[in-house]
C-alpha positions, 0 to 999 in steps of 0.5 A: 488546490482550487475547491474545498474536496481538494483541500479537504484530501490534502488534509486527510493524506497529509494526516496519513503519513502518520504525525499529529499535527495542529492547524498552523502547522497543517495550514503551513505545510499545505501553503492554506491560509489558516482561516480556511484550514480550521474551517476544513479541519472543523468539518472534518472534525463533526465528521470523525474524518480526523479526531483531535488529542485533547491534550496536545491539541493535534489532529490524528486520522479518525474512527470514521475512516475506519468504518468506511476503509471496511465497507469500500474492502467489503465491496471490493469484488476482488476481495471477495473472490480472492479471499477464499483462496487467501484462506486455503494457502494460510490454512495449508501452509500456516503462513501470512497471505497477503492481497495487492492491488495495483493503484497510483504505481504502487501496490494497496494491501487490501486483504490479508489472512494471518498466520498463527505462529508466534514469530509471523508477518503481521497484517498491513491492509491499507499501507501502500509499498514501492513495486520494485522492491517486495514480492507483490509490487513485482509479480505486478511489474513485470507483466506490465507493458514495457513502456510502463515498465520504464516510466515507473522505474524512471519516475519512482526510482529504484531507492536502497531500502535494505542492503538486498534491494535491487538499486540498478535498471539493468539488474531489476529489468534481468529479474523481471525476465526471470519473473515473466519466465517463472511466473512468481516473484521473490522478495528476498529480505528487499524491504524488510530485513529478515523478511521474505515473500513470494508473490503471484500476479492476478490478470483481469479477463482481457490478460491484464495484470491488476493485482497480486497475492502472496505468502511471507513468513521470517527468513 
């Protein structure tokens, strides 16, 4: 880490993974000298960027974040196309929509239209997950060149997340051949037990795939 931006991100990612934690620990953490990190963390701070607890004098993510994570959704051409459509399957199927786009090898929930059931899969804009293991990250996958193909899967791994995730190069490479053949993908319970979902991809105007839209619902 060689400027301030970049320190300042690290702080921010580092406060994503979702633990409160004070200015030794976050200075230790990230290998900063602490002088430096309390003169990062108090810039945050004025900003609302991160927010502190009062009472265990930790740092959280702030309300600013929020407010910007809504405004860069609603400039996201793809949401705006998308949404109407995201809508019209909800309204048809009273099911949990779900839009993903393709960034850093792993799928971003960005948009998201709830179903109205009691017992329904709930909204997780901004959270990331694997490609390998849910319906949106394959339908994503599989009409990726080959050579990315086999890069992701060496580098990020094909880890066991419940007992129907596809841990083996062979059979994920088998499913991605079904999915190209089919044009969908299915999580079938791969990474959330009592959870399935169907995921479509989304191609750019020269044939690339950049994003995938799905529907979930309990087993």
């Amino acid at each position: 880490m060689n400027n301030t931006v970049t320190k300042a991100m690290a702080i921010i990612e580092l406060l994503s993974l979702g633990k409160n934690m004070g200015t030794t620990e976050i200075s230790e953490e990230l290998g900063l000298p602490k002088s430096t990190a309390h003169n990062i963390i108090e810039t945050l701070s004025h900003y609302s960027i991160i927010e502190k607890n009062l009472d265990t004098n930790k740092y959280h993510l702030g309300l600013k974040l929020i407010e910007l994570g809504s405004r860069a959704q609603s400039e996201l051409d793809i949401t705006r196309i998308a949404n109407p459509y995201l809508k019209g399957i909800n309204m048809e199927l009273d099911e949990t929509v779900h839009l993903t786009v393709l960034d850093r090898e792993e799928v971003l929930y960005v948009d998201c239209v709830e179903s109205k059931k009691r017992l329904r899969t709930y909204s997780v804009i901004g959270v990331r997950a694997p490609l390998y293991c849910t319906a949106v990250g394959k339908a994503i996958l599989a009409f990726l060149p080959e050579k990315d193909i086999t890069k992701i899967l060496q580098e990020k791994g094909l880890e066991r997340i419940t007992e129907n995730t596809i841990t083996k190069p062979e059979t994920m490479k088998f499913e991605l051949e079904h999915i190209r053949k089919d044009g969908f993908a299915v999580d079938n319970m791969e990474h959330e037990d009592h959870l399935r979902c169907v995921g479509a991809p989304i191609f750019n105007s020269r044939g690339e795939v950049i994003a995938s839209i799905s529907i979930s619902g309990p087993t």
